[in-house]
N, C-alpha and C positions, 0 to 999 in steps of 0.2 A: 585525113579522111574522116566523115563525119560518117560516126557509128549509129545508127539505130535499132530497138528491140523491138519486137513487133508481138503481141500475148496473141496466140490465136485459139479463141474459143470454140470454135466449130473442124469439122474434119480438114479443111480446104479453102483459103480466099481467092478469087481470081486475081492474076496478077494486074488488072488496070484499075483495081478497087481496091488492090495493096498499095498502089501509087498514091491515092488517091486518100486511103485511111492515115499512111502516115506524113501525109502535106507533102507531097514533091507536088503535085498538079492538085486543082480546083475540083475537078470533077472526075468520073469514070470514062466519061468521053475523052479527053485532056490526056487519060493515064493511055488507052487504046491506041491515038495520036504517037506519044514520047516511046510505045513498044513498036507499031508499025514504023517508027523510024531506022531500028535497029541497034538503040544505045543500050539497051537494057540486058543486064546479062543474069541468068539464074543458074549458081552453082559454077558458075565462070565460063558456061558459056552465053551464045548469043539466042535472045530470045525473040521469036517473031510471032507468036501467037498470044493475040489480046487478053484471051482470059483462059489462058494455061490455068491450072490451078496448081498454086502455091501451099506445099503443107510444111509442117513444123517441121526444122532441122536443115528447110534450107536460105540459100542465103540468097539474096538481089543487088545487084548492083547498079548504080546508075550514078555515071561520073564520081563523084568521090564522093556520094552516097552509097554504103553499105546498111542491108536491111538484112538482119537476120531474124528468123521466125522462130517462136517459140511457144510450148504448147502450153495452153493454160494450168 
């Protein structure tokens, strides 16, 4: 499983602009696409909403990508 850290400076990133900050997909369109699918899971469940907002402390999963967020 490939780990990634993710520093987040602000209160909140959207999750298809977290996809997207730390290279799973090209764009924010791309990341909305891979969450409307259903593979994306945050905090180990399943996530269906494009730009949930993601804060520090928790974790993303997509395939054997693990994103965990961490606060500046």
């Amino acid at each position: 499983m490939q780990q990634v850290d993710f520093e987040l400076n602000d209160e909140f990133v959207e999750l298809n602009q977290l996809l997207k900050l730390v290279g799973i997909c090209d764009s924010g369109g791309a990341g909305k696409v891979i969450v409307a699918s259903g593979k994306v899971k945050v905090d180990g469940k399943t996530e269906l909403r494009k730009t949930c907002k993601i804060r520090a402390g928790q974790v993303v999963q997509l395939g054997d990508i693990r994103v965990t967020v961490r606060a500046a």
